[in-house]
The first five atom37 places (N, CA, C, CB, O) and aatype in JSON, in Angstrom:
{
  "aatype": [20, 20, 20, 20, 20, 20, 20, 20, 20, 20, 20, 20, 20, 20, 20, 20, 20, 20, 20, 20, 20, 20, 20, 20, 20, 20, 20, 20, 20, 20, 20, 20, 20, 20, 20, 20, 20, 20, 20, 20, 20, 20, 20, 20, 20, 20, 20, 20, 20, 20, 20, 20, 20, 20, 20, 20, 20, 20, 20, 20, 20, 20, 20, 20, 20, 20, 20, 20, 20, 20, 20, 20, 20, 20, 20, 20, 20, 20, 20, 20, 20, 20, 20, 20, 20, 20, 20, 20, 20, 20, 20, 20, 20, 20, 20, 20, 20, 20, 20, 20],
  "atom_mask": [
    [1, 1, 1, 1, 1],
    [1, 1, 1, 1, 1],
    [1, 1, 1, 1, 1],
    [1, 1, 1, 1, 1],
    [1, 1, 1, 1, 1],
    [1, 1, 1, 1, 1],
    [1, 1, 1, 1, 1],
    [1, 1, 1, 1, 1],
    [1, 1, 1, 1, 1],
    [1, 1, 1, 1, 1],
    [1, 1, 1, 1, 1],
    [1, 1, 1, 1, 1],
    [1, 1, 1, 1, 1],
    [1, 1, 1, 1, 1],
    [1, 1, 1, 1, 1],
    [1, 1, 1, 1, 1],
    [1, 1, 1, 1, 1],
    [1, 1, 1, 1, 1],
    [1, 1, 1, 1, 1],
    [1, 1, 1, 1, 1],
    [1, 1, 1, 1, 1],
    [1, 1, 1, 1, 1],
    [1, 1, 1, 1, 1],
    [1, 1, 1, 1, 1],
    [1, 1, 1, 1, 1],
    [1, 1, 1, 1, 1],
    [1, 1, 1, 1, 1],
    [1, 1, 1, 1, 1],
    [1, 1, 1, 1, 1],
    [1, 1, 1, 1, 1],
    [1, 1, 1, 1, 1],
    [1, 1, 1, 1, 1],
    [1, 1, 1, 1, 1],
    [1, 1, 1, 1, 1],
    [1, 1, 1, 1, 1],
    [1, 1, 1, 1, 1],
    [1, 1, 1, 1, 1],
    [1, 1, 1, 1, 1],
    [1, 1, 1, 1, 1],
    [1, 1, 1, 1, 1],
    [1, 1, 1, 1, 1],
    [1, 1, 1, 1, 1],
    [1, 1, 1, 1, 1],
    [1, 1, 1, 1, 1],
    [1, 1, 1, 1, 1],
    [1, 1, 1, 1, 1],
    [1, 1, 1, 1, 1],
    [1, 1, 1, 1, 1],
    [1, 1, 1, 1, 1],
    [1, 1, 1, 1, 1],
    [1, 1, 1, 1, 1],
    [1, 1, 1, 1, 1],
    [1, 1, 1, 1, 1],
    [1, 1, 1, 1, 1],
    [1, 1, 1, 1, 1],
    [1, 1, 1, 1, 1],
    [1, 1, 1, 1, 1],
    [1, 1, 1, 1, 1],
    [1, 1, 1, 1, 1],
    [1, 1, 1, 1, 1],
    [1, 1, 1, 1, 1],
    [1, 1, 1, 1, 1],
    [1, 1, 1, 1, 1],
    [1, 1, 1, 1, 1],
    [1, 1, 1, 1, 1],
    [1, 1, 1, 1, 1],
    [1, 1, 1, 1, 1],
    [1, 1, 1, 1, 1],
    [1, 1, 1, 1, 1],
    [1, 1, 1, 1, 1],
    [1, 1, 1, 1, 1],
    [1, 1, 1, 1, 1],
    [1, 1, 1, 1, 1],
    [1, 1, 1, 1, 1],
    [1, 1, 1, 1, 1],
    [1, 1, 1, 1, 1],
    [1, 1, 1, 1, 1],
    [1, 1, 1, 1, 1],
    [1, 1, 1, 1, 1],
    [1, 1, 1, 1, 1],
    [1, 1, 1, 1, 1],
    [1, 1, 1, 1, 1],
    [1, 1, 1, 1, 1],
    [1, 1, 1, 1, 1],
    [1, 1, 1, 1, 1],
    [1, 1, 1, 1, 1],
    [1, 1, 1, 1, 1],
    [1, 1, 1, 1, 1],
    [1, 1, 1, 1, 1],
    [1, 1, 1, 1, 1],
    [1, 1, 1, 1, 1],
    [1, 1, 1, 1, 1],
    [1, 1, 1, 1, 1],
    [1, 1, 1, 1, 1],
    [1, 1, 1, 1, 1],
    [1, 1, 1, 1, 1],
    [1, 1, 1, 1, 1],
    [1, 1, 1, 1, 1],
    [1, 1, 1, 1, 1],
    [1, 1, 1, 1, 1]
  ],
  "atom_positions": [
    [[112.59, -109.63, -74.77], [112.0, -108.31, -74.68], [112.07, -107.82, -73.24], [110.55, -108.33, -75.19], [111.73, -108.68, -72.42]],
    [[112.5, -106.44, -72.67], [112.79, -106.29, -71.66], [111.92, -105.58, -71.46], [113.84, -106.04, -71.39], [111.56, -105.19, -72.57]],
    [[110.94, -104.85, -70.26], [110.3, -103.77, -70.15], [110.93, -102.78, -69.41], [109.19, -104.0, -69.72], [111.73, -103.15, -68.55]],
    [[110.65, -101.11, -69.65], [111.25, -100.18, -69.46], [110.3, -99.24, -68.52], [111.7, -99.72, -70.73], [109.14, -98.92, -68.79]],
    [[111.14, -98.8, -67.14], [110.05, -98.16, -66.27], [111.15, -96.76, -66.26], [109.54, -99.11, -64.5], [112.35, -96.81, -66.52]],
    [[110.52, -95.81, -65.95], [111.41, -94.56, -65.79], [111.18, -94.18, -63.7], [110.56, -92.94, -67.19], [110.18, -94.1, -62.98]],
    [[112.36, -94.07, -63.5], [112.49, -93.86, -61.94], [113.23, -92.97, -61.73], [112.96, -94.88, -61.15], [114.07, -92.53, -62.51]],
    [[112.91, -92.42, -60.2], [113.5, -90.99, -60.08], [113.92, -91.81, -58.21], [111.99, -89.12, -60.39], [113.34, -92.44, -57.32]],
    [[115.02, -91.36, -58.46], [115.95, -91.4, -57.2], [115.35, -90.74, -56.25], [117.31, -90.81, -57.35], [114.59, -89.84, -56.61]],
    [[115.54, -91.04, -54.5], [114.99, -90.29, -53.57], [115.65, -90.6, -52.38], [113.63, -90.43, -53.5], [116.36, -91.6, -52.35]],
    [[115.51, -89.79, -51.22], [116.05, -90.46, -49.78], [115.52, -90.75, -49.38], [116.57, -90.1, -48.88], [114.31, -90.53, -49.4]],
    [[116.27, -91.59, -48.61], [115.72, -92.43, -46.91], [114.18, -91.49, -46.65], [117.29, -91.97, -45.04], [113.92, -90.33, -46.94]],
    [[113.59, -92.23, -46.18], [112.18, -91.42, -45.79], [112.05, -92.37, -44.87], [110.81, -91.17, -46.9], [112.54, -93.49, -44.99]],
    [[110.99, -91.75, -43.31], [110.52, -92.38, -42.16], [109.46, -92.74, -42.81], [110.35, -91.65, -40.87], [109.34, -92.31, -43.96]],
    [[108.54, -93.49, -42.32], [107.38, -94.41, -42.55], [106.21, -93.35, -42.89], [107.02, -95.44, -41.15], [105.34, -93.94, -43.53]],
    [[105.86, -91.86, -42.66], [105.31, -91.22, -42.57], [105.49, -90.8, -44.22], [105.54, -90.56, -41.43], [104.52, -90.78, -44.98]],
    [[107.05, -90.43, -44.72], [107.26, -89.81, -46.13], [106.94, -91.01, -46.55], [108.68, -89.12, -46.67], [105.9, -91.04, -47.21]],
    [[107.44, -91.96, -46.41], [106.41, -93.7, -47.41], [105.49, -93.44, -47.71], [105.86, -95.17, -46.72], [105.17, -93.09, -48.85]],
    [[104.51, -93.58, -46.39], [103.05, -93.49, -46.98], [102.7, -92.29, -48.04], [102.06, -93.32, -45.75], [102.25, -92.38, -49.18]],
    [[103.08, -91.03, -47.21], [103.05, -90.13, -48.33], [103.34, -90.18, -49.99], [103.79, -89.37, -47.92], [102.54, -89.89, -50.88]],
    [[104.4, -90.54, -50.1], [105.0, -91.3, -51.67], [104.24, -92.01, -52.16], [106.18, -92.22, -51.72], [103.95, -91.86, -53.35]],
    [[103.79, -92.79, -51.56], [102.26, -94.2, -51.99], [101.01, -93.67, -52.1], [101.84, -95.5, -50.68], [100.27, -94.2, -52.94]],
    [[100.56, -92.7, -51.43], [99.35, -91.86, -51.66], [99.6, -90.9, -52.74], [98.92, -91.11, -50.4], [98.6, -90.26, -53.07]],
    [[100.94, -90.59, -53.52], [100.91, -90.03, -54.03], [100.92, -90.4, -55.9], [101.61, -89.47, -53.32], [101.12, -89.68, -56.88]],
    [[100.52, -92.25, -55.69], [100.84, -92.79, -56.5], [102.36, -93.35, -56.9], [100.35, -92.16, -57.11], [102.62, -94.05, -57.88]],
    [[103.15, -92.94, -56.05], [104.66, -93.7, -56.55], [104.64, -94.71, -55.58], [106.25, -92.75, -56.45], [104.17, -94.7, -54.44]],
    [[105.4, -95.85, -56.4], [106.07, -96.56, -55.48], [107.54, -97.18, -55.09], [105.48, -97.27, -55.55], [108.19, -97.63, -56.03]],
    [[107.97, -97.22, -54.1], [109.27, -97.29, -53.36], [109.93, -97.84, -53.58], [109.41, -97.48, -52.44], [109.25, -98.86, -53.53]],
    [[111.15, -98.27, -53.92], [111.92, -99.31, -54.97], [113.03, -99.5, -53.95], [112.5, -98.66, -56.71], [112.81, -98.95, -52.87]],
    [[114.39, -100.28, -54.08], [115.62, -100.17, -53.96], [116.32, -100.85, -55.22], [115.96, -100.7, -52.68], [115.68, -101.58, -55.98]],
    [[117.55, -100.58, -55.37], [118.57, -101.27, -56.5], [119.32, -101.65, -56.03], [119.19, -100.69, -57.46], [120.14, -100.76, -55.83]],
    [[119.82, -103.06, -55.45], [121.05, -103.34, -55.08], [121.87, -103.96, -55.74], [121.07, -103.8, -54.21], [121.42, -104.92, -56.37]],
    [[123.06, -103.75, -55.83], [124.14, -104.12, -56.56], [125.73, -104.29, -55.5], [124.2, -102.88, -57.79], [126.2, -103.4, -54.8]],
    [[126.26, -105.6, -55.68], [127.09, -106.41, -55.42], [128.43, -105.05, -55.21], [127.15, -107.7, -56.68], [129.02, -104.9, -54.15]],
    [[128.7, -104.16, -56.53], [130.05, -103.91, -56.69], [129.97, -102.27, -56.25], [130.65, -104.33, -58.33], [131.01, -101.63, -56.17]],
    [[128.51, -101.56, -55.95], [128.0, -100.31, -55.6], [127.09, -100.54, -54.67], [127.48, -99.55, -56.64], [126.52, -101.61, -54.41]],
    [[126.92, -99.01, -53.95], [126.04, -98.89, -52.94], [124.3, -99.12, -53.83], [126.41, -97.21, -52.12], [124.04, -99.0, -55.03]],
    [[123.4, -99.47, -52.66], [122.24, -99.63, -53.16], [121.97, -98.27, -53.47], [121.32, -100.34, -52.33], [122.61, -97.32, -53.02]],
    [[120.57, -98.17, -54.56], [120.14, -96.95, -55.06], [118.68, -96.98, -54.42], [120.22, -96.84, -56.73], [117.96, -97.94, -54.69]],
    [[118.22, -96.02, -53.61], [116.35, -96.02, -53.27], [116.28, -94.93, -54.13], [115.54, -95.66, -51.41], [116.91, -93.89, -54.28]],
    [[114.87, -95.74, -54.88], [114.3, -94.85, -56.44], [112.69, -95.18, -55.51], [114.65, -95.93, -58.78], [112.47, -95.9, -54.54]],
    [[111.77, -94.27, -56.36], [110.33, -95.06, -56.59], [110.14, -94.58, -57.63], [109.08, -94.92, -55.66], [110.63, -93.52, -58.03]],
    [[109.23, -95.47, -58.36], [108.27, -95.35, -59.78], [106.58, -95.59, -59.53], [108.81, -96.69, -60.96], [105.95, -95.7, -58.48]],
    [[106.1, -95.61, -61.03], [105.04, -95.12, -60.61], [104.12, -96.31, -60.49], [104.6, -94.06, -61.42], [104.1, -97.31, -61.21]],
    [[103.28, -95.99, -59.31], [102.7, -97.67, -58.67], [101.53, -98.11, -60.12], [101.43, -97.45, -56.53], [100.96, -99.17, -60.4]],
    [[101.53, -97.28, -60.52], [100.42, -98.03, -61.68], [100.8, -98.61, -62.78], [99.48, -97.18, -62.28], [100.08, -99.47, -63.29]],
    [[102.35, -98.13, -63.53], [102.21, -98.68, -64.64], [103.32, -100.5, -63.83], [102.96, -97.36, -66.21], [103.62, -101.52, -64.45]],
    [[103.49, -100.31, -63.01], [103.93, -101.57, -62.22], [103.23, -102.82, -61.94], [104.17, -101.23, -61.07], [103.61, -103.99, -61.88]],
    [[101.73, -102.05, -61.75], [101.01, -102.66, -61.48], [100.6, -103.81, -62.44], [100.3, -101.91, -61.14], [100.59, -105.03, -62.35]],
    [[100.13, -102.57, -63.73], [100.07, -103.33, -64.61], [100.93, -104.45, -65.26], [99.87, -102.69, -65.18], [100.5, -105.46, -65.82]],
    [[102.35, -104.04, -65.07], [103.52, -104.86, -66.04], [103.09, -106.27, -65.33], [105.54, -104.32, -65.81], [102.95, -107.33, -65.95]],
    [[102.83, -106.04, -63.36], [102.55, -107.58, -62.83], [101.33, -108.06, -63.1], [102.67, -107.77, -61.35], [100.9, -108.91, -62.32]],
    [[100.64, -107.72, -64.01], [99.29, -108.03, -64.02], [99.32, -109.15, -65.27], [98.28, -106.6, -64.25], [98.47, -110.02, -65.45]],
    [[100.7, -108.89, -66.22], [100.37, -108.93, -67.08], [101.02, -110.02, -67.24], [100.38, -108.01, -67.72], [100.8, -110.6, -68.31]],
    [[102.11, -110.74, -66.16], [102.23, -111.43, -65.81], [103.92, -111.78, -66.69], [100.96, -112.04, -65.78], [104.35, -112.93, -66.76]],
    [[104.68, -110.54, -67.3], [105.53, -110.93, -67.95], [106.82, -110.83, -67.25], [105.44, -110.37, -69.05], [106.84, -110.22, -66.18]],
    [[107.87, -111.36, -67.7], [109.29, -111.75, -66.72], [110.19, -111.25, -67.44], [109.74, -113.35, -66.38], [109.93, -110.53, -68.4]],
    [[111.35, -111.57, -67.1], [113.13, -111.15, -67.6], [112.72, -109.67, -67.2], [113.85, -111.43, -69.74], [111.83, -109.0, -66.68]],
    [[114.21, -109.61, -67.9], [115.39, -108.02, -67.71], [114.1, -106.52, -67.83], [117.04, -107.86, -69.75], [113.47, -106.04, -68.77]],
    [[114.17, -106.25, -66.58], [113.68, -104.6, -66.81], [114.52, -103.42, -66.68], [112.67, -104.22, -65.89], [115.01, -103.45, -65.55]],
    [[114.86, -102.47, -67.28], [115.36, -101.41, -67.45], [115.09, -100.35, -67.07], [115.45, -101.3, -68.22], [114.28, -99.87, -67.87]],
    [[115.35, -99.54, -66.13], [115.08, -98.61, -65.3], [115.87, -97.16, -65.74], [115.44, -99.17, -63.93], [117.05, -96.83, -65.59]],
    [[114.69, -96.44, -66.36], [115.97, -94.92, -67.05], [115.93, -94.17, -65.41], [114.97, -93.24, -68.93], [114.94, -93.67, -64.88]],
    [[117.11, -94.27, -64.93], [117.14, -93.36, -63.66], [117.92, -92.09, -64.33], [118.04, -94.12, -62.19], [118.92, -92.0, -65.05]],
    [[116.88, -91.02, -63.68], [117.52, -89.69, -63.89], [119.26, -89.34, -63.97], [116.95, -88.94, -62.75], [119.73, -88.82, -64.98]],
    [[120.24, -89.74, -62.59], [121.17, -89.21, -62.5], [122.4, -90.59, -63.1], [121.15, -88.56, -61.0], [123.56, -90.31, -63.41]],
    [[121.89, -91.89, -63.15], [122.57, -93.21, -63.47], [122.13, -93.29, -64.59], [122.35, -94.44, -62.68], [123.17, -93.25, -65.25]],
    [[121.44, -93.37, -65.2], [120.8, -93.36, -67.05], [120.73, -94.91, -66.65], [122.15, -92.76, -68.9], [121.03, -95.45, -65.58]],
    [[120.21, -95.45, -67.89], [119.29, -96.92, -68.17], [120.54, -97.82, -67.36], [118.93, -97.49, -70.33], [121.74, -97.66, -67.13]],
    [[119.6, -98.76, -67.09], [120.32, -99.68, -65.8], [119.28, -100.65, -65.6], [120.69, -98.81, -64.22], [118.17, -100.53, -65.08]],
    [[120.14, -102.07, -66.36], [119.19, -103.4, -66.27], [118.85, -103.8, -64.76], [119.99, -104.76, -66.99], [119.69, -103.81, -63.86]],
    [[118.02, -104.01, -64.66], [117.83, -105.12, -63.0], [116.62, -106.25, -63.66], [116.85, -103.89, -61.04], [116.14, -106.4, -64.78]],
    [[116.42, -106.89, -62.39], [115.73, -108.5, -62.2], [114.65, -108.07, -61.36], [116.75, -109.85, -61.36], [114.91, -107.03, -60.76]],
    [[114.02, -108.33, -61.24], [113.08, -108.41, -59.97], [113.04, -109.74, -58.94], [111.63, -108.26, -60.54], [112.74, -110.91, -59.15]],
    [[113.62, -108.75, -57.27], [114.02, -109.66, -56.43], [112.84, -110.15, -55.93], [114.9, -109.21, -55.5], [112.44, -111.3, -56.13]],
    [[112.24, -109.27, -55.25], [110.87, -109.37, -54.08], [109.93, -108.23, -54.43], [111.36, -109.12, -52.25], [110.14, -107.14, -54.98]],
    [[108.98, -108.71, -54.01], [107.9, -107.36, -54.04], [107.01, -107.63, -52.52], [106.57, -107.43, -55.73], [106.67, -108.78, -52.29]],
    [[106.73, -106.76, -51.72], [106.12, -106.9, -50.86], [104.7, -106.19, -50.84], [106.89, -106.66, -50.01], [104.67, -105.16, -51.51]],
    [[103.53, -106.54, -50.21], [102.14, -106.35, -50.81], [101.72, -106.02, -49.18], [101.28, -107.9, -51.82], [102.22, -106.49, -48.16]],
    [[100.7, -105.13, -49.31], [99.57, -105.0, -48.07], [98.55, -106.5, -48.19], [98.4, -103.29, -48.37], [97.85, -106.9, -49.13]],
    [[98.82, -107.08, -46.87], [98.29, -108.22, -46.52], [96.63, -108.4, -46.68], [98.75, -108.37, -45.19], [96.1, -109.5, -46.87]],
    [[95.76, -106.83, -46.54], [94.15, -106.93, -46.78], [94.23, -106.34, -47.94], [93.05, -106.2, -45.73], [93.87, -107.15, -48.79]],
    [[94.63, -104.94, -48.6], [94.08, -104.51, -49.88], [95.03, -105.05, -50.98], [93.93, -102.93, -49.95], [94.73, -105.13, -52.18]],
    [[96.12, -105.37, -50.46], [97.03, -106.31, -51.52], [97.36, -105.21, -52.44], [96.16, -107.73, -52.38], [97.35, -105.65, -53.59]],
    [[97.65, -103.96, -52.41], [98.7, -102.75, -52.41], [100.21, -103.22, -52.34], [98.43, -101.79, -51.09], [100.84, -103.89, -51.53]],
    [[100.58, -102.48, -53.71], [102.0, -102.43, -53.71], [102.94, -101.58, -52.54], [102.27, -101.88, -55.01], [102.94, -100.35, -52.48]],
    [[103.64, -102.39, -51.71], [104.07, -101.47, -50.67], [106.01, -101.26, -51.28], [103.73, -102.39, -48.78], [106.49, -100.13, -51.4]],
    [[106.54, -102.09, -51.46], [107.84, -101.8, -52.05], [108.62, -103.01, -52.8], [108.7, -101.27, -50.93], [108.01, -104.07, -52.96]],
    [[109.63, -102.9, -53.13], [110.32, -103.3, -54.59], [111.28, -103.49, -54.68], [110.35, -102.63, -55.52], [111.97, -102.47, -54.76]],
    [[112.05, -104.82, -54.73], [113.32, -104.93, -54.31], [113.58, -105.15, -55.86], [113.75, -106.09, -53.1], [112.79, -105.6, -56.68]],
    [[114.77, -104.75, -56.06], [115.14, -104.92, -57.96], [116.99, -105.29, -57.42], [114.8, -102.65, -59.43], [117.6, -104.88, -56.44]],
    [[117.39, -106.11, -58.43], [119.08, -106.59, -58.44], [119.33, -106.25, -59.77], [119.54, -108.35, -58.12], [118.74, -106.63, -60.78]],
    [[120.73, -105.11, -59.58], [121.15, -104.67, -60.8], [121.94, -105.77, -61.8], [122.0, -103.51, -60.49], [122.67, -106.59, -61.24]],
    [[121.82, -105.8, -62.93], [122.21, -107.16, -63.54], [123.6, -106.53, -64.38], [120.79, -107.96, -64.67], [123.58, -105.7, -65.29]],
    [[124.44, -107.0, -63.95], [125.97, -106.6, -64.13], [126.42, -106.65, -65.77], [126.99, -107.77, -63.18], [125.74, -107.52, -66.32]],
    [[127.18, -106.12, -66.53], [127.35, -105.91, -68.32], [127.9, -107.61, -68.31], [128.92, -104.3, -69.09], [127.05, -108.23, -68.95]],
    [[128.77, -108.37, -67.93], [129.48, -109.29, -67.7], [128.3, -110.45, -68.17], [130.13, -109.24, -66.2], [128.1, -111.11, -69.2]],
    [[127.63, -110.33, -66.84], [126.44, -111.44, -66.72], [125.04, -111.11, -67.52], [126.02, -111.58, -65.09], [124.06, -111.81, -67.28]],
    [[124.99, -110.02, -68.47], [124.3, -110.06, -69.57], [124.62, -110.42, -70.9], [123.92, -109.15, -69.62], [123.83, -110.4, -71.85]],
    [[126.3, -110.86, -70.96], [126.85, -111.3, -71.92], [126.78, -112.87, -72.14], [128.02, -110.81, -71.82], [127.33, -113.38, -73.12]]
  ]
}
């Protein structure tokens, strides 16, 4: 069973548009992939929250607006060290080949 997050593509932002994005409830993602350039998306920091809460694993599926559904893994997640806040999201796109 894979879980499915919907993400919306965005640019480079200085540390200032971050925080902004995070106060605004999203959170900051990247997609990297081996055979394409990386993709920076964010989604939304809550239902994330929950999926890690819930403590479940394997293939998540990401409907990106302009790329449509696109498996990844979850690489890293990095956390605020006192409120333990989602700060960003490393995801590895999982290739048609190596899902076969």
């Amino acid at each position: 069973m894979s879980t499915c997050f919907q993400a919306l593509q965005r640019m480079p932002m200085n540390r200032t548009g971050l925080k902004r994005l995070r106060s605004s409830g999203r959170l900051p993602a990247i997609v990297s992939s081996s055979d394409t350039n990386n993709v920076q998306i964010h989604l939304c920091a809550k239902e994330f929250g929950r999926w890690m809460r819930t403590g479940e694993g394997g293939m998540i599926q990401l409907n990106l607006e302009n790329h449509g559904p696109m498996m990844v893994s979850l690489e890293a997640v990095q956390r605020d060290p006192v409120t333990r806040d989602f700060l960003h999201v490393d995801f590895a796109r999982i290739q048609e080949e190596e899902m076969a």
